[in-house]
DRENPAKE-779458 format. One record per atom (N, C-alpha, C, O): atom name; x, y, z. Coordinates in nm, 4 decimals, m for minus. Each point is the difference from the previous one (the first is absolute). Example, Ala and Ser with C-alpha at 12.3 -4.5 7.8 and 13.67 -1.06 7.14 Angstrom:
['N', [1.3190, m0.5690, 0.7800]]
['CA', [m0.0890, 0.1190, 0.0000]]
['C', [0.0900, 0.1200, 0.0000]]
['O', [0.1036, m0.0019, 0.0665]]
['N', [m0.1386, 0.1069, m0.1385]]
['CA', [0.0820, 0.1190, 0.0060]]
['C', [m0.0770, 0.1090, 0.0730]]
['O', [0.0509, 0.1108, 0.0169]]
END
This chain:
['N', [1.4733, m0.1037, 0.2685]]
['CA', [0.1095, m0.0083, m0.0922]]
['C', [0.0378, 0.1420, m0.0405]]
['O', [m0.0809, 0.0924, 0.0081]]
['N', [0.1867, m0.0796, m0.0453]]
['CA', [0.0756, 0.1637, m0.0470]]
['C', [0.0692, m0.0759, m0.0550]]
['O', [0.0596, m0.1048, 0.0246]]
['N', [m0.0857, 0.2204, m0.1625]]
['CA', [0.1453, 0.0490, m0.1215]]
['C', [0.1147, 0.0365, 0.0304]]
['O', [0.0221, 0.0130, 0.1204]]
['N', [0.0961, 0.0176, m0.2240]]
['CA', [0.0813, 0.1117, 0.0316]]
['C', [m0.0331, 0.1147, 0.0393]]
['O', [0.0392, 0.0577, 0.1014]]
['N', [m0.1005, m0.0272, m0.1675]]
['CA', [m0.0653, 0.1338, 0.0787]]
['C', [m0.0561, 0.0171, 0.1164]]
['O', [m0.0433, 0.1121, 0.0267]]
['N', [0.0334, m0.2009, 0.0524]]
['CA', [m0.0503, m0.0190, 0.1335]]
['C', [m0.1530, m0.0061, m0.0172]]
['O', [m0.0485, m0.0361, 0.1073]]
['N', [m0.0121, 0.0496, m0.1667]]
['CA', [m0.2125, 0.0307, m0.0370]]
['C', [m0.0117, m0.1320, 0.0373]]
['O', [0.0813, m0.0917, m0.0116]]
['N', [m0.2013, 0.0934, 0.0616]]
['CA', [m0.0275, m0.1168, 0.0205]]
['C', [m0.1008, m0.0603, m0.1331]]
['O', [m0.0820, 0.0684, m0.0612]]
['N', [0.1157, m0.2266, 0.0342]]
['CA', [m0.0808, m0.0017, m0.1237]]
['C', [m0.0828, m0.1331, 0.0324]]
['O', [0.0482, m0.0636, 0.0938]]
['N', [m0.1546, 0.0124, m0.1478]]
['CA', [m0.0831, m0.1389, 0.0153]]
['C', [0.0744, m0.1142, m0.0335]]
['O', [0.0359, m0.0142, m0.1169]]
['N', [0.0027, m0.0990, 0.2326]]
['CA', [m0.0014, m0.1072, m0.0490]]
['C', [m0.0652, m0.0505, m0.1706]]
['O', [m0.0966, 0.0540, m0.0538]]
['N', [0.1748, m0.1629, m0.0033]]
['CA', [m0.0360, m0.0143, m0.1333]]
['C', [m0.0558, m0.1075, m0.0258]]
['O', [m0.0304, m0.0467, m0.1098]]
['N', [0.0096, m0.0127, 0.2590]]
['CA', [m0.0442, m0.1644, m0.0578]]
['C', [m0.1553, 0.0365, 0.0737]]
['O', [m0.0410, m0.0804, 0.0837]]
['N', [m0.0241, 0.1743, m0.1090]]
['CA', [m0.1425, 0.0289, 0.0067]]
['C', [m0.0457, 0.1093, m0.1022]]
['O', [0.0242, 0.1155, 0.0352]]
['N', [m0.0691, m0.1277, m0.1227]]
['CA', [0.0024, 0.0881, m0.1243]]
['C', [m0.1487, m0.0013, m0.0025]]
['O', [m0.0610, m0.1037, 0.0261]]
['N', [m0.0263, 0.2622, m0.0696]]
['CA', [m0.0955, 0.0534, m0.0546]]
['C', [m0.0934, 0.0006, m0.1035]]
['O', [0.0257, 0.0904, m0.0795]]
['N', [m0.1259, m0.1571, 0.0484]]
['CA', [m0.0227, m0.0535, m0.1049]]
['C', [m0.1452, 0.0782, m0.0222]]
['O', [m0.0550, m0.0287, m0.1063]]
['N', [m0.0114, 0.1191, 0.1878]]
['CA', [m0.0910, 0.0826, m0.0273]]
['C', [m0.0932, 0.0456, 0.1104]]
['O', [m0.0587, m0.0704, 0.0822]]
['N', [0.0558, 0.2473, m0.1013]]
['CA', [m0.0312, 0.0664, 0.1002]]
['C', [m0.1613, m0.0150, m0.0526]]
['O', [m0.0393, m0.0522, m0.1043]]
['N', [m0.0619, 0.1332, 0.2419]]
['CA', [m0.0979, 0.0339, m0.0114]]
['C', [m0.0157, 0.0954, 0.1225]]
['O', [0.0059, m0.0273, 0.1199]]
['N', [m0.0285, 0.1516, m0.1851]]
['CA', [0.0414, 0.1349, 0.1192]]
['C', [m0.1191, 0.0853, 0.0105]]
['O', [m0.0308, 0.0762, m0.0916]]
['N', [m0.0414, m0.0869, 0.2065]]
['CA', [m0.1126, 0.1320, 0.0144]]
['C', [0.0171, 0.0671, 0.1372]]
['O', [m0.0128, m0.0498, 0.1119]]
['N', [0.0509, 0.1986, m0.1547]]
['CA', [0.0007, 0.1261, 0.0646]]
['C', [m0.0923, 0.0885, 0.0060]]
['O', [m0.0639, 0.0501, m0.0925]]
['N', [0.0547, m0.0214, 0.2632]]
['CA', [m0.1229, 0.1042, 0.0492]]
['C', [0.0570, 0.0867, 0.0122]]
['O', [0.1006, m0.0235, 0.0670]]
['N', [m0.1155, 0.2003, m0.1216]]
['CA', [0.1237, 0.0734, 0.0455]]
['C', [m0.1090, 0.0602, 0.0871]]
['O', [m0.1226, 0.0045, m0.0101]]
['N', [0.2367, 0.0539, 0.1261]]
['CA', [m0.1177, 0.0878, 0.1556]]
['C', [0.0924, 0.1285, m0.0878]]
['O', [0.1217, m0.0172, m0.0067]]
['N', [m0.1749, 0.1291, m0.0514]]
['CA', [0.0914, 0.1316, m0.0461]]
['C', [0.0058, 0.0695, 0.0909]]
['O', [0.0893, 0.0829, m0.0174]]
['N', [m0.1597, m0.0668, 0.1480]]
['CA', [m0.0373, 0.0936, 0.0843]]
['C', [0.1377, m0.0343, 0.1415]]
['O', [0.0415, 0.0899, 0.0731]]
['N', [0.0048, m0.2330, m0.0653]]
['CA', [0.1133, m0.0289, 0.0910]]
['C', [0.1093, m0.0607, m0.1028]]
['O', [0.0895, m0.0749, 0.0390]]
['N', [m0.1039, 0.1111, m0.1637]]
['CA', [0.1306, m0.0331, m0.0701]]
['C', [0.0418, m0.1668, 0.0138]]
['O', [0.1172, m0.0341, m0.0162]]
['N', [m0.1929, m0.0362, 0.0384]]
['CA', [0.0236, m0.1570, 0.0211]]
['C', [m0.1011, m0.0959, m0.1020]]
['O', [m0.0444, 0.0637, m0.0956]]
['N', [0.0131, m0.1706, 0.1012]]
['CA', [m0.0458, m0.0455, m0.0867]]
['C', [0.0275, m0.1581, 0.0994]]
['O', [0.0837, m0.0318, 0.0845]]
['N', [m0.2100, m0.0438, m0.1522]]
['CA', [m0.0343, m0.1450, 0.0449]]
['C', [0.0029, m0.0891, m0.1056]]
['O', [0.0562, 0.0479, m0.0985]]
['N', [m0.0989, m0.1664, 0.0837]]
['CA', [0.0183, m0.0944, m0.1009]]
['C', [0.0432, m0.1355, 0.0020]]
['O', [0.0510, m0.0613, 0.0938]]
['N', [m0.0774, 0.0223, m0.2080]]
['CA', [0.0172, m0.1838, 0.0131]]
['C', [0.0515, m0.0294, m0.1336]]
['O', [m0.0363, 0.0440, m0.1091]]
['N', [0.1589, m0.1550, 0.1495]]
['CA', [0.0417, m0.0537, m0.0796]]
['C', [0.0266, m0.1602, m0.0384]]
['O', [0.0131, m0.0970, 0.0748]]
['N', [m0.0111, 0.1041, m0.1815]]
['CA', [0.0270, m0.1994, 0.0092]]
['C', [0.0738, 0.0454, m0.1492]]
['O', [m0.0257, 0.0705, m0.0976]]
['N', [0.1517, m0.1737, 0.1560]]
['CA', [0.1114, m0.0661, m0.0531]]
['C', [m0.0142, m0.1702, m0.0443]]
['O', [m0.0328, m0.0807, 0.0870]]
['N', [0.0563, 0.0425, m0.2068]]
['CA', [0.0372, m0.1386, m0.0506]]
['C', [0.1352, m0.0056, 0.0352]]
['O', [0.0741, 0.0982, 0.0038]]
['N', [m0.0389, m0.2248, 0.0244]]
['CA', [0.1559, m0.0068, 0.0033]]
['C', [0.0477, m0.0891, m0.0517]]
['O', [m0.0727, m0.0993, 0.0020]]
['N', [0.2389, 0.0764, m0.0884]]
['CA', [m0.0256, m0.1494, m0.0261]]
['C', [0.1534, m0.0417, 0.1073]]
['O', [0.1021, 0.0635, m0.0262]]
['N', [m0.0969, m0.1647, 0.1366]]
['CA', [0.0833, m0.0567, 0.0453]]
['C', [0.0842, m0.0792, m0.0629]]
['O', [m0.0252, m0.1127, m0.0426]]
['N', [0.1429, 0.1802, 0.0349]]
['CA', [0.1367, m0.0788, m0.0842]]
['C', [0.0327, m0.0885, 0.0514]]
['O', [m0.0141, m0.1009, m0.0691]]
['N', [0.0770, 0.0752, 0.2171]]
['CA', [0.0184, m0.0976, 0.0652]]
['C', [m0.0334, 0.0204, 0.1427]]
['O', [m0.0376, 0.1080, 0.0455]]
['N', [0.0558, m0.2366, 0.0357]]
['CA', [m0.0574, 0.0013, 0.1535]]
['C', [0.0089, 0.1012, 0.0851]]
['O', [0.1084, m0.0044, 0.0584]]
['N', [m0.1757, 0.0953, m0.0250]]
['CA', [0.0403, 0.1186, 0.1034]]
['C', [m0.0938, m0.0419, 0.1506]]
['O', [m0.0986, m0.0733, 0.0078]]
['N', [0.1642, 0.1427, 0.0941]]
['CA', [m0.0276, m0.0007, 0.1318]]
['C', [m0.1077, 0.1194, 0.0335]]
['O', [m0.0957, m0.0140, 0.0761]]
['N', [0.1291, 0.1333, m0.1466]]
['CA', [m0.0855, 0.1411, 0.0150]]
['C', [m0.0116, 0.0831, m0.2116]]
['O', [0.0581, m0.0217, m0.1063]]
['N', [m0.1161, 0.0705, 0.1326]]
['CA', [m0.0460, 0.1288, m0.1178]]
['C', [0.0541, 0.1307, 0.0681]]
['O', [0.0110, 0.0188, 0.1211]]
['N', [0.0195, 0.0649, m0.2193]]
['CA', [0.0454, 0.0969, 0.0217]]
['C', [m0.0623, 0.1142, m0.0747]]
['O', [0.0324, 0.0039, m0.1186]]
['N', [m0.1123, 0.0877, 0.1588]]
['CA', [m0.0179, 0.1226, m0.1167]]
['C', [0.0361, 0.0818, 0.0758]]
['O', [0.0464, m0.0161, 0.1129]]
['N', [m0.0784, 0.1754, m0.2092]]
['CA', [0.0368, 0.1108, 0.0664]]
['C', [m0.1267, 0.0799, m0.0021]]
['O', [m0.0968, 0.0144, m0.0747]]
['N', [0.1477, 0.0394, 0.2100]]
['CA', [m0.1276, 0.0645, 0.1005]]
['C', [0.0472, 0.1428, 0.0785]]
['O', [m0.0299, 0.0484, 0.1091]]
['N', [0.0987, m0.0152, m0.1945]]
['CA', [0.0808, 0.1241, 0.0673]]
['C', [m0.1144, 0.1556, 0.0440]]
['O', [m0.0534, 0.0578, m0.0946]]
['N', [0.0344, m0.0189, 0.2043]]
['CA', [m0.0780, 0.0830, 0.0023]]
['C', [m0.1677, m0.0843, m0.0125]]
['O', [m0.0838, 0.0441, m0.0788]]
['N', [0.0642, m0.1274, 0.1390]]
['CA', [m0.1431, m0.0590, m0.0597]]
['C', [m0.0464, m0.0302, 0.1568]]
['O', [0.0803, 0.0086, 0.0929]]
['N', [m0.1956, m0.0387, m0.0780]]
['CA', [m0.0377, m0.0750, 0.0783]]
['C', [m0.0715, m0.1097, m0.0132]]
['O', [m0.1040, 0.0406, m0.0519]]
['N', [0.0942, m0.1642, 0.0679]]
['CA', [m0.0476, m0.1049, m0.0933]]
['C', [m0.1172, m0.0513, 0.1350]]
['O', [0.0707, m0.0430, 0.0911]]
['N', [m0.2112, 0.0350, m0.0539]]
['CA', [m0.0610, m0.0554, 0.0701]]
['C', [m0.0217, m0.1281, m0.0205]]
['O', [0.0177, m0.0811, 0.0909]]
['N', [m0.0631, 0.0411, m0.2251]]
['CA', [m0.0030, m0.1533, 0.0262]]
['C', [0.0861, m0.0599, m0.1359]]
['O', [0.0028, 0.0603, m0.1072]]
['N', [0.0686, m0.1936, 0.1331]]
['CA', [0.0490, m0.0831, m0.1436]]
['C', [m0.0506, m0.1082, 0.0270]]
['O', [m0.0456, m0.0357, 0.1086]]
['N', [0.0525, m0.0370, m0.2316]]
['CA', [m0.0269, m0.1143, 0.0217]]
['C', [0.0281, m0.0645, m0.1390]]
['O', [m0.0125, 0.0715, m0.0994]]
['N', [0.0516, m0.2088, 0.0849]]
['CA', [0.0837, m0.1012, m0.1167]]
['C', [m0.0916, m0.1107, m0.0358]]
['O', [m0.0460, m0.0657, 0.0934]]
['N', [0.0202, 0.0422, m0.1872]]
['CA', [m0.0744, m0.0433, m0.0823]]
['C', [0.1014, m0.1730, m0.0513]]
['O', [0.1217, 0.0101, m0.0156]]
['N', [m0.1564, m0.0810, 0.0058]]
['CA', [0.0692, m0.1421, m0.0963]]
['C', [m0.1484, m0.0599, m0.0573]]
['O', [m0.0974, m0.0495, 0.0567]]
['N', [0.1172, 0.0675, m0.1419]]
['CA', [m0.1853, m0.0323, m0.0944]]
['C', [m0.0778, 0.0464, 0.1051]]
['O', [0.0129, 0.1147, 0.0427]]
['N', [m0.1205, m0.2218, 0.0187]]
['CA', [m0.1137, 0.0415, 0.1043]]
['C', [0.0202, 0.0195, 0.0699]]
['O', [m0.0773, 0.0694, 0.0660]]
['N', [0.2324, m0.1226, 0.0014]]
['CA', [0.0395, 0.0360, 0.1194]]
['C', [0.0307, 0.1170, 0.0897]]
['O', [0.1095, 0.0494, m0.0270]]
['N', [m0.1720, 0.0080, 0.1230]]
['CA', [0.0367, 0.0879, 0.0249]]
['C', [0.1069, 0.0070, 0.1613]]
['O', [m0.0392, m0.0507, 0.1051]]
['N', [0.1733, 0.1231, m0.1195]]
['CA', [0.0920, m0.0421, 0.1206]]
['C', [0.0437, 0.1233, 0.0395]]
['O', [m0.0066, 0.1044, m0.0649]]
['N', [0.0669, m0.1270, 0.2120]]
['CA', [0.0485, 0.1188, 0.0746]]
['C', [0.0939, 0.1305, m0.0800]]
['O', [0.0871, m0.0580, m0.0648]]
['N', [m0.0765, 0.1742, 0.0506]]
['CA', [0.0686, 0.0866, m0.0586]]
['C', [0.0785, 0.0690, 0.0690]]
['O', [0.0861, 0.0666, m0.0575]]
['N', [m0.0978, m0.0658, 0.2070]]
['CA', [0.0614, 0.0965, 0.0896]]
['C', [0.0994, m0.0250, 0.0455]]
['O', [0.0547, 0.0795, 0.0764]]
END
């Protein structure tokens, strides 16, 4: 999705409801590793999730519905 401004911005019918963020910084190659988990709360029926990952490399995801655990990729 894009604004007027052309930026691209997040779909709204998947909204953020609480981070949990831990960062390894490497100082010596200027990069850094880490894990995150996101709560989300689903507004209405979606097909995909969308975040932003600009500059990242993401090795593994994976989606959560209570115990359930389902494909992320």
């Amino acid at each position: 999705m894009k604004n007027e401004k052309n930026e691209h911005v997040l779909p709204t019918n998947v909204r953020p409801d609480r981070y949990e963020i831990a960062l390894k910084p490497n100082l010596e190659g200027f990069t850094f590793s880490g894990r995150e988990c996101i709560n989300i709360e689903v507004l209405e029926e979606v097909l995909e999730i969308v975040l932003n990952a600009v500059d990242l490399e993401i090795l593994d995801a994976k989606l959560y519905w209570g115990l359930r655990e389902m494909d992320a990729s």
